[in-house]
C-alpha positions as CSV (number, residue, x, y, z in Angstrom):
1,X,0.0,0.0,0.0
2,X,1.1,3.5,-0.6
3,X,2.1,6.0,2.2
4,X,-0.7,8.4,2.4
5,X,-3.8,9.1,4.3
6,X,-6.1,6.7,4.7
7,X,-9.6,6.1,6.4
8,X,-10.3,2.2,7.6
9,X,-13.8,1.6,7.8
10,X,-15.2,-2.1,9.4
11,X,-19.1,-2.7,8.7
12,X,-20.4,-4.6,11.8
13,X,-22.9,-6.2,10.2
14,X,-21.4,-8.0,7.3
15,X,-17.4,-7.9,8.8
16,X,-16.1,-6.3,5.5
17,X,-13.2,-3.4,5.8
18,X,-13.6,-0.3,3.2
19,X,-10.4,1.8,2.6
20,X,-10.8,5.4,1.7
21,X,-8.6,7.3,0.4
22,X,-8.2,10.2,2.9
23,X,-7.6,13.1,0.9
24,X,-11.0,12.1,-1.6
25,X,-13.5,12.9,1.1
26,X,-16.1,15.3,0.7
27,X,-16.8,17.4,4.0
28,X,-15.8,20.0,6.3
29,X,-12.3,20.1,7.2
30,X,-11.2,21.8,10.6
31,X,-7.7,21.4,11.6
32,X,-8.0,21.4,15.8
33,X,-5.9,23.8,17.6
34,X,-5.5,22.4,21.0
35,X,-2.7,19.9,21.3
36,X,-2.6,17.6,24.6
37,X,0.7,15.9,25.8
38,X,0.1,11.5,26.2
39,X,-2.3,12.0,23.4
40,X,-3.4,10.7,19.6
41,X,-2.0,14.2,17.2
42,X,-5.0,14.8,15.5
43,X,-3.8,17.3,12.1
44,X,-7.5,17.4,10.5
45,X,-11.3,16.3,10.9
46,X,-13.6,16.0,8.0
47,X,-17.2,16.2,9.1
48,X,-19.2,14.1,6.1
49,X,-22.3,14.1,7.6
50,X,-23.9,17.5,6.1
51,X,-26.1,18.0,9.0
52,X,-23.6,18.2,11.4
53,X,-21.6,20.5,9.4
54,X,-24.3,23.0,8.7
55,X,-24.8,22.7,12.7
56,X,-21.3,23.6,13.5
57,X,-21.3,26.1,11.0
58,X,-24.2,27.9,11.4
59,X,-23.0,27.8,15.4
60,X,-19.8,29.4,14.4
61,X,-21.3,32.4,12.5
62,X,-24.0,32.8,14.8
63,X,-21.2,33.3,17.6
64,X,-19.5,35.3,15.5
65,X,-22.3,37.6,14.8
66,X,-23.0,38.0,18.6
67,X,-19.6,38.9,19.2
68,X,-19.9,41.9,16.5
69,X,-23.6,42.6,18.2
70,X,-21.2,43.0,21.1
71,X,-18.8,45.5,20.3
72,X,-21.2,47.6,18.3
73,X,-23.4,48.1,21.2
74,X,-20.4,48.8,23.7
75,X,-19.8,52.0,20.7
76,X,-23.8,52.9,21.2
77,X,-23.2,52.9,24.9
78,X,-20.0,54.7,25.0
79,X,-20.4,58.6,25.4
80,X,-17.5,59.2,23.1
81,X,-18.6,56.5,20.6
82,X,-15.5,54.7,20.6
83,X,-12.1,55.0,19.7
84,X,-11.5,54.8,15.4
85,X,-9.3,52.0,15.7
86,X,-11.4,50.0,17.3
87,X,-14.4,50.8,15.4
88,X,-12.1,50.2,12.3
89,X,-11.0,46.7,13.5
90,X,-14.3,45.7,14.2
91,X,-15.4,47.1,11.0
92,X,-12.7,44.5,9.6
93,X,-13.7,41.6,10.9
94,X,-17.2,42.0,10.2
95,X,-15.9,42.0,6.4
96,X,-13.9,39.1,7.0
97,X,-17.0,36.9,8.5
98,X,-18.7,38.0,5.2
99,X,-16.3,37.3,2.6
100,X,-15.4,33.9,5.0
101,X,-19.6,33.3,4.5
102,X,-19.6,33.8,0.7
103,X,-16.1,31.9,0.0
104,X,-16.2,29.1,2.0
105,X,-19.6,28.6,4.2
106,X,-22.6,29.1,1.4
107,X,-21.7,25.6,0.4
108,X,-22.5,23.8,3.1
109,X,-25.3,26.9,4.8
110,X,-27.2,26.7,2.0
111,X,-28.7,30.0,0.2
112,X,-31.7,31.0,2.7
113,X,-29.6,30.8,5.8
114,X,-26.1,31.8,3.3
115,X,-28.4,34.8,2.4
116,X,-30.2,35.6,5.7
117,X,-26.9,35.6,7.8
118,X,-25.0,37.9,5.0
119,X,-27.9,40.3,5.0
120,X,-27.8,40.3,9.1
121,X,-23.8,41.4,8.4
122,X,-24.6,43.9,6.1
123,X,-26.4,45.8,8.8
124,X,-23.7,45.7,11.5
125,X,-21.3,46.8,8.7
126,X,-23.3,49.8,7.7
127,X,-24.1,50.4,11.6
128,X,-20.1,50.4,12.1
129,X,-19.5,52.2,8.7
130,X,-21.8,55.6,10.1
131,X,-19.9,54.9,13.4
132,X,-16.9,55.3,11.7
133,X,-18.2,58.2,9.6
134,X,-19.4,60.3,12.7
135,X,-15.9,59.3,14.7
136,X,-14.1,60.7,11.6
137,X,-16.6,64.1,11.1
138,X,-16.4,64.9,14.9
139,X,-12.3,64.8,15.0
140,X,-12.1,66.8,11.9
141,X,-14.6,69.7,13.6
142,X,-12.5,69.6,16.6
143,X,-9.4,70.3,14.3
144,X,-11.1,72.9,12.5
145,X,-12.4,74.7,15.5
146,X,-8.6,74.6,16.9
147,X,-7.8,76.2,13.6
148,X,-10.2,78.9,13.8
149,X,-9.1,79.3,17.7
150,X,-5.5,79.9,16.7
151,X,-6.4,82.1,13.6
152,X,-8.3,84.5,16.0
153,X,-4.6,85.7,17.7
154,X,-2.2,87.6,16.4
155,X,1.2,85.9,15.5
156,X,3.9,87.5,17.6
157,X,5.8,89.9,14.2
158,X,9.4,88.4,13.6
159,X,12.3,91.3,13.8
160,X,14.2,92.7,16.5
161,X,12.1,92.9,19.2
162,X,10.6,96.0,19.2
C-alpha cells in the first residue's frame, strides 16, 4: 500500500473493511488547535455528515455575529462613541465573517440561511460604517475649531524685538 492518508472503515454487520482514500472525502475540514501531551496528534477532521456541518457552522457564525452585536453596542453605549481603531478593526472583521460566508460557508449553509446571515452582516457593517463616519466628522470639527481658535490671535511679528 502506498504511504498516504487513509480512512479504515469495518461494517459490523457483514465484517467487511472499506479503505478510503483520505484526501478524496467530501466534507468539512477543521484542523484542531488544541494539542494535549500523552495523546493521539490529530492534524485534520472531516465532518461528512452535512447536518452536522451545517450545525457547527451555522454555530460558528451565529457566535460570530453576537460577538460583533457586542462590540457595536459597547460603541452605542460609550459617550464618546468609541475610539477609530477599534471601530475600524471591528469594522474588519465583520468583512472578513462575510467574505469567510460567501467563500467558503454558502456551500454547506445553504442560500436562505447563506443569504439571511450575509444580509444580518450587512447591517452591523453599515451600523459600524456611520460609526466610523461620525468618529471621523467629529475629529475633523475639533481640528477645524482649533484652527479657527488659533487664527483669531495675532502671530507675535518676527524682527528685533521691538
Amino acid at each position: 500500500m502506498e504511504k498516504g492518508n487513509y480512512y479504515l472503515y469495518r461494517n459490523q454487520k457483514s465484517g467487511e473493511i472499506l479503505y478510503l482514500e483520505y484526501d478524496k472525502i467530501k466534507g468539512y475540514p477543521i484542523t484542531p488547535k488544541t494539542k494535549i501531551e500523552d495523546a493521539i496528534a490529530v492534524n485534520k477532521i472531516i465532518f461528512v455528515n452535512p447536518t452536522l456541518s451545517e450545525k457547527l457552522i451555522r454555530k460558528k457564525v451565529e457566535i460570530k455575529i453576537r460577538y460583533l452585536l457586542k462590540m457595536l453596542e459597547e460603541f452605542e453605549e460609550d459617550p464618546s462613541g468609541g475610539e477609530e481603531g477599534t471601530i475600524k478593526a471591528t469594522l474588519m472583521d465583520a468583512e472578513r465573517l462575510k467574505l469567510n460566508i460567501i467563500n467558503n460557508y454558502v456551500k454547506y449553509l445553504g442560500n436562505t440561511y447563506g443569504s439571511f446571515s450575509i444580509k444580518k452582516i450587512q447591517v452591523i457593517i453599515n451600523q459600524l460604517r456611520i460609526k466610523l463616519y461620525n468618529k471621523i466628522n467629529q475629529r475633523r470639527m475639533f481640528e477645524n475649531m482649533n484652527d479657527l481658535y488659533y487664527l483669531d490671535e495675532e502671530e507675535p511679528k518676527k524682527g528685533r524685538g521691538r
